[in-house]
Biopython code that builds the backbone (N, CA, C, O; Angstrom):
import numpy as np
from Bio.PDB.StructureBuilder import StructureBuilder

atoms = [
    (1, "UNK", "N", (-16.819, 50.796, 38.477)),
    (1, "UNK", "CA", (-18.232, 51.098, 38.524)),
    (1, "UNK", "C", (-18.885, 50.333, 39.668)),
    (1, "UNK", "O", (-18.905, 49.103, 39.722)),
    (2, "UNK", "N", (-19.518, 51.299, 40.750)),
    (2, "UNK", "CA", (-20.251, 50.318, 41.437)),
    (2, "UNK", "C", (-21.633, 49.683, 41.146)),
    (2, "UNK", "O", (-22.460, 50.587, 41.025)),
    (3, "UNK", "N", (-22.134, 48.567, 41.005)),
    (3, "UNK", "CA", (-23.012, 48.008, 40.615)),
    (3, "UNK", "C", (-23.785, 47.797, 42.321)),
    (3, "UNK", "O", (-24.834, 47.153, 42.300)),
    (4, "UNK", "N", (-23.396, 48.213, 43.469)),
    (4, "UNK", "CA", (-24.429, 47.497, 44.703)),
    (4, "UNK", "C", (-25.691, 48.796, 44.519)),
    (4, "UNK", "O", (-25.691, 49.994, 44.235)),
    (5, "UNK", "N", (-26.701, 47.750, 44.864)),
    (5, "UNK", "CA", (-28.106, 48.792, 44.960)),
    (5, "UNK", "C", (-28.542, 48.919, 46.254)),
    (5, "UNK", "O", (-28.442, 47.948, 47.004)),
    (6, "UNK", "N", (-29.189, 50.350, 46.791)),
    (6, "UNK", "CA", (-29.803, 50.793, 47.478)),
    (6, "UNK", "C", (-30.749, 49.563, 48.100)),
    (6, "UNK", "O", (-31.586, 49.029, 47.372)),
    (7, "UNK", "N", (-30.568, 49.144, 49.492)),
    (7, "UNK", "CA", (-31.139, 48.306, 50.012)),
    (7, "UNK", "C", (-31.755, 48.843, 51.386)),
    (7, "UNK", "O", (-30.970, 49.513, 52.056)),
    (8, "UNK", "N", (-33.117, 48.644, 51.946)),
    (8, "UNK", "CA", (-33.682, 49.596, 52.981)),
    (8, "UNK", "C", (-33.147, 48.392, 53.958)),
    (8, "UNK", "O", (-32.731, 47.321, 53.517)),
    (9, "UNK", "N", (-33.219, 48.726, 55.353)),
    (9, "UNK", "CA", (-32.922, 47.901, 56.915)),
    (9, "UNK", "C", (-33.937, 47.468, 56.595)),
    (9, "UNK", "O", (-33.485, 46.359, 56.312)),
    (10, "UNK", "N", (-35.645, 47.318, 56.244)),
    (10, "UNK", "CA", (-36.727, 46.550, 56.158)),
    (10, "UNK", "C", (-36.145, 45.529, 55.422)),
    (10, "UNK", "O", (-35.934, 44.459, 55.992)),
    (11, "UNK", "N", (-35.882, 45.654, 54.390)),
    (11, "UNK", "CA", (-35.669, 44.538, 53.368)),
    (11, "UNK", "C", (-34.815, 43.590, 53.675)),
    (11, "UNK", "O", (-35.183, 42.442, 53.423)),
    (12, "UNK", "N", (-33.497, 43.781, 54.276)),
    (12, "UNK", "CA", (-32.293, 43.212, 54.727)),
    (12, "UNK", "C", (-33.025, 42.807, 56.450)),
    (12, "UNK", "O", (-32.224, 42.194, 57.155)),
    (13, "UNK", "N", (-34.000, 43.010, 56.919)),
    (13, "UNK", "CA", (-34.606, 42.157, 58.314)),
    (13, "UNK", "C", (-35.346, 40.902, 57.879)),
    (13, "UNK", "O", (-35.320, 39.727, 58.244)),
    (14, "UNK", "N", (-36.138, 41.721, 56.792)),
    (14, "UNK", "CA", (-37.325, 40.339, 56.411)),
    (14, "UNK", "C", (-36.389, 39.430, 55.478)),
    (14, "UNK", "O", (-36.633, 38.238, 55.660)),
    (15, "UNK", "N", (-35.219, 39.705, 54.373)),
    (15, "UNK", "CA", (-34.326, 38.635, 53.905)),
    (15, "UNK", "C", (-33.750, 37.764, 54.972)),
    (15, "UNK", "O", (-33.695, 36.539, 54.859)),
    (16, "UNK", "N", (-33.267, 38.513, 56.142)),
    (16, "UNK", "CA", (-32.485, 37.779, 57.682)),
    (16, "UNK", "C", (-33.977, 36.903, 57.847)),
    (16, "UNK", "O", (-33.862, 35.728, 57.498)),
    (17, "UNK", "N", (-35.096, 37.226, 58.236)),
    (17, "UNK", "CA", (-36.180, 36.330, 58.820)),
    (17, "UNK", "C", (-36.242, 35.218, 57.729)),
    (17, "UNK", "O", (-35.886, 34.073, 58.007)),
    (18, "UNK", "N", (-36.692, 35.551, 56.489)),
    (18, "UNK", "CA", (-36.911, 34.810, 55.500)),
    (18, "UNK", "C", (-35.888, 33.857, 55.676)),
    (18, "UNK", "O", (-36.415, 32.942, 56.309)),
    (19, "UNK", "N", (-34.421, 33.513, 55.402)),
    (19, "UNK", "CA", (-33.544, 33.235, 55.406)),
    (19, "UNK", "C", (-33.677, 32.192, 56.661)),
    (19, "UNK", "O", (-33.751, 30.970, 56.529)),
    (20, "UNK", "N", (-33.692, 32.816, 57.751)),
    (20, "UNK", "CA", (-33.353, 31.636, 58.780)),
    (20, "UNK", "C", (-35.056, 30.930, 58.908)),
    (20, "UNK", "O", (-35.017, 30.088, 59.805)),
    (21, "UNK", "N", (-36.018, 30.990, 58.499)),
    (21, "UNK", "CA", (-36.961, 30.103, 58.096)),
    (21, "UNK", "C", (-36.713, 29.307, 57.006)),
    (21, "UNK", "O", (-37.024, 28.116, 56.974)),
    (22, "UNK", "N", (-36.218, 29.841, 56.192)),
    (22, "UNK", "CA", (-35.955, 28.650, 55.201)),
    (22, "UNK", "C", (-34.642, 27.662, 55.374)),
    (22, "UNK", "O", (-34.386, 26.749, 54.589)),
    (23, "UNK", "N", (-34.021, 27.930, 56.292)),
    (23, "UNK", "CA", (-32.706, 27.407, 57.232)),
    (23, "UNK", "C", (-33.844, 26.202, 57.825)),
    (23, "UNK", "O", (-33.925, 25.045, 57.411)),
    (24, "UNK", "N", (-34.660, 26.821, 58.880)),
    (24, "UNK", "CA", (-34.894, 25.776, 59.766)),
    (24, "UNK", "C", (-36.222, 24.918, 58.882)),
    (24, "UNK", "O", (-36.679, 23.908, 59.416)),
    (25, "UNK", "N", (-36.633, 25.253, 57.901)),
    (25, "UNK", "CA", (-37.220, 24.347, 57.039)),
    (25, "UNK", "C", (-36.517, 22.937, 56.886)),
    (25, "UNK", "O", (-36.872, 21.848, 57.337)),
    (26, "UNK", "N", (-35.241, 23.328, 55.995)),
    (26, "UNK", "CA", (-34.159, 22.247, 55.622)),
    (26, "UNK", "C", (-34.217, 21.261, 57.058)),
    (26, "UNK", "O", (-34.572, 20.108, 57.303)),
    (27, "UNK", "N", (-33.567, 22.595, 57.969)),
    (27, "UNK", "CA", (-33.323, 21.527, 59.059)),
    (27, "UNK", "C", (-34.510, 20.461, 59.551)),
    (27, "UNK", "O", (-34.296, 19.251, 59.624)),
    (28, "UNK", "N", (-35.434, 20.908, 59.787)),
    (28, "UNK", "CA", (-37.179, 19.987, 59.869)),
    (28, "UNK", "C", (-36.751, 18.623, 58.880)),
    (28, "UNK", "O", (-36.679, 17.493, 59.362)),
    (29, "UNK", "N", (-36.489, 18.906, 57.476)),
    (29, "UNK", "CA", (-36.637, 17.783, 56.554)),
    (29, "UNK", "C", (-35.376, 16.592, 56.621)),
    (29, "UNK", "O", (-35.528, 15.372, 56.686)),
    (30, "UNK", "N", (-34.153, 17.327, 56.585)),
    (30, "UNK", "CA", (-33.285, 16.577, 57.315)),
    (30, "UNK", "C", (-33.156, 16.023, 58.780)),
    (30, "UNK", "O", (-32.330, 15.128, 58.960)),
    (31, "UNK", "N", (-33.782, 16.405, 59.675)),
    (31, "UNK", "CA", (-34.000, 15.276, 60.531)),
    (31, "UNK", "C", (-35.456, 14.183, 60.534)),
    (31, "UNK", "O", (-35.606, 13.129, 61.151)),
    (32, "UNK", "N", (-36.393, 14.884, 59.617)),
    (32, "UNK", "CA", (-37.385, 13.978, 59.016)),
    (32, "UNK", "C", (-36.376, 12.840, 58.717)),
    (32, "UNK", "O", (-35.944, 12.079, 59.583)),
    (33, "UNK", "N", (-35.978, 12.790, 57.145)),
    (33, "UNK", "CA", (-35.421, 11.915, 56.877)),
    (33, "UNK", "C", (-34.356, 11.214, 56.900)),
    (33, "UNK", "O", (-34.268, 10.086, 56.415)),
    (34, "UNK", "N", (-33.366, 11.887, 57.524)),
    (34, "UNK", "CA", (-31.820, 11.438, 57.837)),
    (34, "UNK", "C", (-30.798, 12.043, 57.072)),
    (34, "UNK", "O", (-31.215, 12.290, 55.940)),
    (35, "UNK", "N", (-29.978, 12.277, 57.194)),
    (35, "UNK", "CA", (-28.657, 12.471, 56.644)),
    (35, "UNK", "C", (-28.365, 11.286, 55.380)),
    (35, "UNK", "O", (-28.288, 11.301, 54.152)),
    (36, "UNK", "N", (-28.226, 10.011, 56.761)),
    (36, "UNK", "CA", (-27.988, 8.778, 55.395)),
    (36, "UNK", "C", (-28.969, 8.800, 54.393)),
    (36, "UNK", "O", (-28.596, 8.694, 53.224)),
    (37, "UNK", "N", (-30.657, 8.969, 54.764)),
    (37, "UNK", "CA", (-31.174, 8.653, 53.788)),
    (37, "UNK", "C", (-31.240, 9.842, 52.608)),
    (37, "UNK", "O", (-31.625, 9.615, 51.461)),
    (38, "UNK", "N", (-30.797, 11.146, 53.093)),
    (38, "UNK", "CA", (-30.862, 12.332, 51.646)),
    (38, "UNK", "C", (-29.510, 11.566, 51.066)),
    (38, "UNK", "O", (-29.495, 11.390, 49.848)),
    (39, "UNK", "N", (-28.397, 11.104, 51.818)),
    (39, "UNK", "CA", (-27.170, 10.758, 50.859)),
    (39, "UNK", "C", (-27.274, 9.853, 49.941)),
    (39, "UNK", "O", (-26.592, 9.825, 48.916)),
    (40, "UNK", "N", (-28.756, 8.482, 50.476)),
    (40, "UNK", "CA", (-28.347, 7.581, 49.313)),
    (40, "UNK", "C", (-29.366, 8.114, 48.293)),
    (40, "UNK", "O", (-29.637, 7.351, 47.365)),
    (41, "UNK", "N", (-29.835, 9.044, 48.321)),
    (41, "UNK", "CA", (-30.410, 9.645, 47.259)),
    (41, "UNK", "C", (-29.571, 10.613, 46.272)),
    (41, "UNK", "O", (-29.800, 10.685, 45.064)),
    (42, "UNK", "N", (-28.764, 11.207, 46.814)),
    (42, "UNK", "CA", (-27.620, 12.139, 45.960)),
    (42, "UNK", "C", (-26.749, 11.165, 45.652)),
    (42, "UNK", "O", (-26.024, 11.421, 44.691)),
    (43, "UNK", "N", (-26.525, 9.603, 46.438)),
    (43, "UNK", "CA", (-25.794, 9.168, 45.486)),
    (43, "UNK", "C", (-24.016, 9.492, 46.229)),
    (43, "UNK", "O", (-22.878, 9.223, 45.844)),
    (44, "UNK", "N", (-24.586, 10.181, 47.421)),
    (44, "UNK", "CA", (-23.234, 10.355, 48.499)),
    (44, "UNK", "C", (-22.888, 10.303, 49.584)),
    (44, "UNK", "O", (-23.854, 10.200, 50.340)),
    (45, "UNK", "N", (-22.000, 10.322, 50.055)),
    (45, "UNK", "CA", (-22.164, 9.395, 51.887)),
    (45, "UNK", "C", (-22.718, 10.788, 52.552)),
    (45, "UNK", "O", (-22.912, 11.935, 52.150)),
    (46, "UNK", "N", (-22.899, 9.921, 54.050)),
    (46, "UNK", "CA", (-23.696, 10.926, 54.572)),
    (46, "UNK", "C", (-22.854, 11.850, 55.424)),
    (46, "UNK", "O", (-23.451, 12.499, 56.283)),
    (47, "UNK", "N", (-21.096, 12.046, 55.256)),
    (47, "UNK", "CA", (-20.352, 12.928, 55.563)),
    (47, "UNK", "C", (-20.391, 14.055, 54.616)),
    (47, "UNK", "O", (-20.284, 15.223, 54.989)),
    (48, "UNK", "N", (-20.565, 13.655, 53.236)),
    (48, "UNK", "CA", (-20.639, 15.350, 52.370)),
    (48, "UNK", "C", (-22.425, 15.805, 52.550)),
    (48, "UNK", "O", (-22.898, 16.924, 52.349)),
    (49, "UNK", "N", (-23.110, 14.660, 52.946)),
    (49, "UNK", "CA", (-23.980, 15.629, 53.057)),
    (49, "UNK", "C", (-23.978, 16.656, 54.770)),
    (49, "UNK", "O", (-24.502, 17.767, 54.852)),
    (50, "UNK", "N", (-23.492, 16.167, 55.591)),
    (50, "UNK", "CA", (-23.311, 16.881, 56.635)),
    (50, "UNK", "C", (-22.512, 17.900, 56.647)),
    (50, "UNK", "O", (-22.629, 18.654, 57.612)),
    (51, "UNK", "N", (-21.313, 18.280, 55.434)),
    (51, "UNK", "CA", (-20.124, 18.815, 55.051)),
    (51, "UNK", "C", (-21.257, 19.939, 54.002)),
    (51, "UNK", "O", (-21.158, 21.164, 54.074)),
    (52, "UNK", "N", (-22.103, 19.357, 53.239)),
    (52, "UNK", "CA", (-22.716, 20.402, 52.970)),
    (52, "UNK", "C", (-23.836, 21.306, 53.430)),
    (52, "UNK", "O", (-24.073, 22.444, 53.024)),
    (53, "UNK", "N", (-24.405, 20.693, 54.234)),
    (53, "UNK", "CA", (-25.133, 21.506, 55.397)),
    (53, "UNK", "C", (-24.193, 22.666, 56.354)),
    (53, "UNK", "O", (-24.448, 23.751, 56.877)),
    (54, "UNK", "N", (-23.678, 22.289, 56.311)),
    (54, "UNK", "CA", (-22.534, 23.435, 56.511)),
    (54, "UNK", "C", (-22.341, 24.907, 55.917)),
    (54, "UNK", "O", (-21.567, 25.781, 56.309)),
    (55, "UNK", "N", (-22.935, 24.929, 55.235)),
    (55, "UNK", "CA", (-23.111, 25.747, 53.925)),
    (55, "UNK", "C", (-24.432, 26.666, 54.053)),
    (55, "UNK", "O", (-24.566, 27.888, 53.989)),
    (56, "UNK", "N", (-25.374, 25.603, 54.263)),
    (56, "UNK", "CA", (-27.058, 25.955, 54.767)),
    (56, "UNK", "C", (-27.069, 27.452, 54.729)),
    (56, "UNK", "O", (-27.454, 27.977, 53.684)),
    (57, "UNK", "N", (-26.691, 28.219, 55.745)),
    (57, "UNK", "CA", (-27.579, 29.116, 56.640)),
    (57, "UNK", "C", (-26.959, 29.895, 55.496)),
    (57, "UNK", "O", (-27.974, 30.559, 55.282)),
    (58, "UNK", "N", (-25.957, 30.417, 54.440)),
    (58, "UNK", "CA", (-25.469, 30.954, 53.428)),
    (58, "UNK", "C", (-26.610, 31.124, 52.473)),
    (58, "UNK", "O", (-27.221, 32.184, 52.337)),
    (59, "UNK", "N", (-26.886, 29.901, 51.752)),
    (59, "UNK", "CA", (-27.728, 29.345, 51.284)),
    (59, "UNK", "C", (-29.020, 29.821, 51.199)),
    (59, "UNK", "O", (-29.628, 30.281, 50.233)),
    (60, "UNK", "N", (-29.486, 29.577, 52.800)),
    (60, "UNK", "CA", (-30.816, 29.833, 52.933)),
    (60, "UNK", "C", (-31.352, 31.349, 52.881)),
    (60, "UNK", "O", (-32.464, 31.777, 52.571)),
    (61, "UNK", "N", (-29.836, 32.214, 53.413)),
    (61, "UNK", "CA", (-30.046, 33.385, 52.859)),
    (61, "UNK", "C", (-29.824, 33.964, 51.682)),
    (61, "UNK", "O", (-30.367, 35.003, 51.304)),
    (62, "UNK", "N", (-28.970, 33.270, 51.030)),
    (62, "UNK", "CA", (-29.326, 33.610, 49.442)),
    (62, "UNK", "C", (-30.662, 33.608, 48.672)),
    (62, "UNK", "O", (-31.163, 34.508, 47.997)),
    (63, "UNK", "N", (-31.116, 32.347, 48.949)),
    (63, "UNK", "CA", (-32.761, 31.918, 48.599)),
    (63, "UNK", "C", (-33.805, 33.050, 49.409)),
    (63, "UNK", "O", (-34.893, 33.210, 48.856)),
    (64, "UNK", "N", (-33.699, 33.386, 49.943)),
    (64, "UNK", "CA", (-34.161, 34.639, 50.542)),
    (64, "UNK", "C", (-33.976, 36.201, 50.241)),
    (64, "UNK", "O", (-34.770, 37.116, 50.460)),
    (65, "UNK", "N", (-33.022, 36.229, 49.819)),
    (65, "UNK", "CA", (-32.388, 37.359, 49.213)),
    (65, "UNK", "C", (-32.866, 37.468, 47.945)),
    (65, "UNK", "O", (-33.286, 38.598, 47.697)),
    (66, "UNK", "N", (-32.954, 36.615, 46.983)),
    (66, "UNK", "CA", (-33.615, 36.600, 45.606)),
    (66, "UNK", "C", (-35.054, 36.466, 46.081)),
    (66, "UNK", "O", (-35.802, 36.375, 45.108)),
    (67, "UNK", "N", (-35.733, 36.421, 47.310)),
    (67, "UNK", "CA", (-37.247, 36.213, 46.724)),
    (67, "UNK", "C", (-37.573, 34.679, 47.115)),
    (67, "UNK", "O", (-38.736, 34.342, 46.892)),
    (68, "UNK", "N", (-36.980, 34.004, 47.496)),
    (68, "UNK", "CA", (-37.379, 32.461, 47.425)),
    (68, "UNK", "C", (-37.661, 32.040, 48.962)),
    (68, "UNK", "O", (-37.474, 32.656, 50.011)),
    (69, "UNK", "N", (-38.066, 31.038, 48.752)),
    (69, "UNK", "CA", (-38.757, 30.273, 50.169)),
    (69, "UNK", "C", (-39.143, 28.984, 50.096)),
    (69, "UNK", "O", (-40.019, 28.465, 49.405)),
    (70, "UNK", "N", (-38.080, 28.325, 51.215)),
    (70, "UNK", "CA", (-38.520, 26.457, 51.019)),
    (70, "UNK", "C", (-39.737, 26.381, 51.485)),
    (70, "UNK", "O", (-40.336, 27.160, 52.226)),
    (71, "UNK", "N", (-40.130, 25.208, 50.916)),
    (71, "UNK", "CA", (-41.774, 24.677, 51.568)),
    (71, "UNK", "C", (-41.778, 23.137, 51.204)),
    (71, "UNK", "O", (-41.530, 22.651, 50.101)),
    (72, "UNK", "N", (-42.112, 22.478, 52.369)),
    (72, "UNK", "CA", (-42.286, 20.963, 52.071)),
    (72, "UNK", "C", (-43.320, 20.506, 50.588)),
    (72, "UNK", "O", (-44.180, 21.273, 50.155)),
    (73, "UNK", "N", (-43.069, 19.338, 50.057)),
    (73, "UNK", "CA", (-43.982, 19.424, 48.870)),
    (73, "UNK", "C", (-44.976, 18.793, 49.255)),
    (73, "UNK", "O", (-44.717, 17.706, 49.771)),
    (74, "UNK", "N", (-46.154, 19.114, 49.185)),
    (74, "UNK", "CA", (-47.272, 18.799, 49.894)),
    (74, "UNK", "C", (-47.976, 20.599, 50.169)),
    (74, "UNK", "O", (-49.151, 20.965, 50.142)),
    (75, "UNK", "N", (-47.217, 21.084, 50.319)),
    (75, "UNK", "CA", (-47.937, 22.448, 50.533)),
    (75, "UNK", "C", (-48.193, 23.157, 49.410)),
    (75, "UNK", "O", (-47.729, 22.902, 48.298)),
    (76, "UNK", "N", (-49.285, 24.483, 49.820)),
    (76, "UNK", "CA", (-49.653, 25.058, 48.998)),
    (76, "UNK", "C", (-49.510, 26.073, 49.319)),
    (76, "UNK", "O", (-50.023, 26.574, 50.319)),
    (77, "UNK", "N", (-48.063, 27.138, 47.788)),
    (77, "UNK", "CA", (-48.067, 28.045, 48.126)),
    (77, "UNK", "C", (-49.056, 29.378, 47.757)),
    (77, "UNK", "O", (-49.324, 29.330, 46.556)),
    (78, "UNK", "N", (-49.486, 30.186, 48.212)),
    (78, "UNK", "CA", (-50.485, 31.024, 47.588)),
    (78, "UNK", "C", (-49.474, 32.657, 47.465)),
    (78, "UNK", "O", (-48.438, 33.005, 48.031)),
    (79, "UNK", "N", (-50.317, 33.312, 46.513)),
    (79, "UNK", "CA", (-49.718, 34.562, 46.022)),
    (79, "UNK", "C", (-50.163, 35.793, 46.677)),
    (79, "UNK", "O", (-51.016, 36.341, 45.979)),
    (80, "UNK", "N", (-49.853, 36.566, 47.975)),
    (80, "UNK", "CA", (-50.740, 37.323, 48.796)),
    (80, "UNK", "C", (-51.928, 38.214, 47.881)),
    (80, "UNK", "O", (-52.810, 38.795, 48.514)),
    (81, "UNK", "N", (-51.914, 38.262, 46.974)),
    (81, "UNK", "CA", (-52.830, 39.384, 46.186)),
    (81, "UNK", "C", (-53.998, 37.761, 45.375)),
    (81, "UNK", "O", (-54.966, 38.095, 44.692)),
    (82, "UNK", "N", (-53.786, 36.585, 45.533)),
    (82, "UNK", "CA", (-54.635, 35.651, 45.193)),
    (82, "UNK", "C", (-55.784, 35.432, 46.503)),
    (82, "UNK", "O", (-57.002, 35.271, 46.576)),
    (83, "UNK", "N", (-54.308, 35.558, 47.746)),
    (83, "UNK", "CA", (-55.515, 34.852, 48.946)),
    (83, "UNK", "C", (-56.190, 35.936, 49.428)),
    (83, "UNK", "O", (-57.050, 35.806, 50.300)),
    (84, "UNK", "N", (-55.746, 37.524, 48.719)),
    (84, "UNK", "CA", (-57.303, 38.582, 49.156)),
    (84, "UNK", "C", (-58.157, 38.287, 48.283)),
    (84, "UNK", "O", (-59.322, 38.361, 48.674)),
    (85, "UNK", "N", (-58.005, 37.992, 47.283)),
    (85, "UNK", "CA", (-58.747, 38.101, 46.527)),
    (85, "UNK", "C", (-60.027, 36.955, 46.788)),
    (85, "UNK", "O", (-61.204, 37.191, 46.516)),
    (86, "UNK", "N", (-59.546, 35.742, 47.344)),
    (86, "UNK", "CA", (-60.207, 34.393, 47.808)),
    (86, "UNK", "C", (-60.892, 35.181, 49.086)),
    (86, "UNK", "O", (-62.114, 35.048, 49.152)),
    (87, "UNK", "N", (-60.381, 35.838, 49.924)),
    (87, "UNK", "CA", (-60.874, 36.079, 50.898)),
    (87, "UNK", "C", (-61.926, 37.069, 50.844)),
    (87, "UNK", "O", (-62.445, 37.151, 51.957)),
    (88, "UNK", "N", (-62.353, 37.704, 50.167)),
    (88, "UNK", "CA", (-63.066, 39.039, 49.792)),
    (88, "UNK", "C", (-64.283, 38.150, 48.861)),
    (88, "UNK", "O", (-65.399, 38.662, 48.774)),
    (89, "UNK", "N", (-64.035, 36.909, 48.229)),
    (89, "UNK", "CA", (-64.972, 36.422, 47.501)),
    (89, "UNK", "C", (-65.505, 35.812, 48.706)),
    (89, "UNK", "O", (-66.674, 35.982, 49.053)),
    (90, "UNK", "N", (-64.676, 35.108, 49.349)),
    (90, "UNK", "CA", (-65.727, 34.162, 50.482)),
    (90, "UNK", "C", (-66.429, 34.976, 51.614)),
    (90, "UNK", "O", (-67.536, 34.697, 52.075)),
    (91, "UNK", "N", (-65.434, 36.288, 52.098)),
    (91, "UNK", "CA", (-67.153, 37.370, 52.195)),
    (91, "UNK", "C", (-68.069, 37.590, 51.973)),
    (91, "UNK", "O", (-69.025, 37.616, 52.748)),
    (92, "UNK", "N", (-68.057, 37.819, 50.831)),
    (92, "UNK", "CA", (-69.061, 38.225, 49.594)),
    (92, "UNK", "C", (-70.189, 37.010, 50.085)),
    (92, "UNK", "O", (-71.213, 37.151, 50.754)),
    (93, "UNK", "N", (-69.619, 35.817, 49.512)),
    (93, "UNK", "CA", (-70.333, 34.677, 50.043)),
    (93, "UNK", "C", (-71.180, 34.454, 51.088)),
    (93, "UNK", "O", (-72.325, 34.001, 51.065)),
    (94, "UNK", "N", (-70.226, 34.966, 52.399)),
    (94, "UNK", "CA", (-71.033, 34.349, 53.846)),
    (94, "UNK", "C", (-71.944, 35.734, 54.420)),
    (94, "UNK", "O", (-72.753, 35.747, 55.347)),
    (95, "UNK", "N", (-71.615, 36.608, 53.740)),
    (95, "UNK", "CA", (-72.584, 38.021, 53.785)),
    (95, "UNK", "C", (-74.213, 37.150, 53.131)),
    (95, "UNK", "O", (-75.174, 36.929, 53.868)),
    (96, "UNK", "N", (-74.173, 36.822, 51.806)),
    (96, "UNK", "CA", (-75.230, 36.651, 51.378)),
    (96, "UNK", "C", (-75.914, 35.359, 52.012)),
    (96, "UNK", "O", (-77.108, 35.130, 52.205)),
    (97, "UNK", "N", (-74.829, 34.617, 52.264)),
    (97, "UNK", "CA", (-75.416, 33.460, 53.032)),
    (97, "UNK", "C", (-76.464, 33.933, 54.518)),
    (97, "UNK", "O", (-77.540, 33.513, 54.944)),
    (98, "UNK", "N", (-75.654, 34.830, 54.902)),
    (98, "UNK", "CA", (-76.083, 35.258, 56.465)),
    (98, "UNK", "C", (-77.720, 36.230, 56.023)),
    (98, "UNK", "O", (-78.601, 36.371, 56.871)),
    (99, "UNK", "N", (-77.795, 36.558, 55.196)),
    (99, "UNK", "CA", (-78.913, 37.757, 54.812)),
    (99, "UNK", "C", (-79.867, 36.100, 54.251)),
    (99, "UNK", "O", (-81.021, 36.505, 54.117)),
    (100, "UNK", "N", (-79.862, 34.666, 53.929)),
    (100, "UNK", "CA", (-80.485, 34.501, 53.484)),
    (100, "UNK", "C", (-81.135, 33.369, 54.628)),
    (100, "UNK", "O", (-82.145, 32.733, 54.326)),
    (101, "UNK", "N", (-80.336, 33.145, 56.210)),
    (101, "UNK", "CA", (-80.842, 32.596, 57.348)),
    (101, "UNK", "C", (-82.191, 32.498, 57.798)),
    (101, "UNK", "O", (-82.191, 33.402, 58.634)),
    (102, "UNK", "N", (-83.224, 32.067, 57.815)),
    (102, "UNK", "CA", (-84.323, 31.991, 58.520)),
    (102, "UNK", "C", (-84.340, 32.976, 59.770)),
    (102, "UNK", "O", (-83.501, 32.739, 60.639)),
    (103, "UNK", "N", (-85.246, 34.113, 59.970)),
    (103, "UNK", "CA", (-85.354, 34.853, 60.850)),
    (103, "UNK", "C", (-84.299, 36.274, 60.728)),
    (103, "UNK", "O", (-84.103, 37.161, 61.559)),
    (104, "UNK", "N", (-83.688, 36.074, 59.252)),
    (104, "UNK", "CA", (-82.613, 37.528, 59.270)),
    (104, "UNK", "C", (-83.115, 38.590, 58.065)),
    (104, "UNK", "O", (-83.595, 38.206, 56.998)),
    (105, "UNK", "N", (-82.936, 39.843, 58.398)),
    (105, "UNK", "CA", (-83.146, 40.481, 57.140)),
    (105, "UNK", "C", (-84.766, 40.514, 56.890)),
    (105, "UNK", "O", (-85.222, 41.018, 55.864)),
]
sb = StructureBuilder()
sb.init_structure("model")
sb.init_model(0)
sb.init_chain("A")
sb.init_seg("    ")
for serial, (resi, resn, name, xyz) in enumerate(atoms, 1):
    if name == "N":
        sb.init_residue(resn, " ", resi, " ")
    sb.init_atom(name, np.array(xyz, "f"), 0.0, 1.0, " ", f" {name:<3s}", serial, name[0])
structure = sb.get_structure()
């Protein structure tokens, strides 16, 4: 039985884009902090962690492939149908603001 599903060239470009952004994410944070210093945090030298970076760009397209996306913690991710929705309110907003200017309307 084949179980593979119908996948469009759109989907399989933006997983490839997605993918090697979330590749060069990792890479950003690991040279932020070092090799040695992610190892003495896992608790392993900093040859398996270089041995597992190796692995990465697999990885990063897997996490991409399901839907996922690294982001440093400190950021904020938003949900595209939240930030129209923010954006259409703060219209709303600077419309009434602008109608209530000295000399407008």
């Amino acid at each position: 039985m084949n179980t593979a599903e119908e996948v469009s060239p759109d989907e399989i470009e933006s997983a490839r884009k997605l993918g090697a952004r979330n590749e060069a994410e990792v890479l950003r944070a690991v040279a932020r902090m070092t090799q040695a210093h992610a190892a003495t945090c896992l608790g392993v030298s900093a040859s398996t962690v270089s041995r597992t970076l190796e692995d990465l760009p697999r990885w990063a397209q897997m996490l991409a492939a399901l839907g996922l996306q690294v982001a440093p913690i400190g950021s904020m991710v938003v949900d595209s149908e939240d930030l129209r929705s923010l954006k259409r309110m703060a219209l709303r907003y600077l419309e009434a603001d602008l109608q209530q200017l000295p000399g407008q309307g």
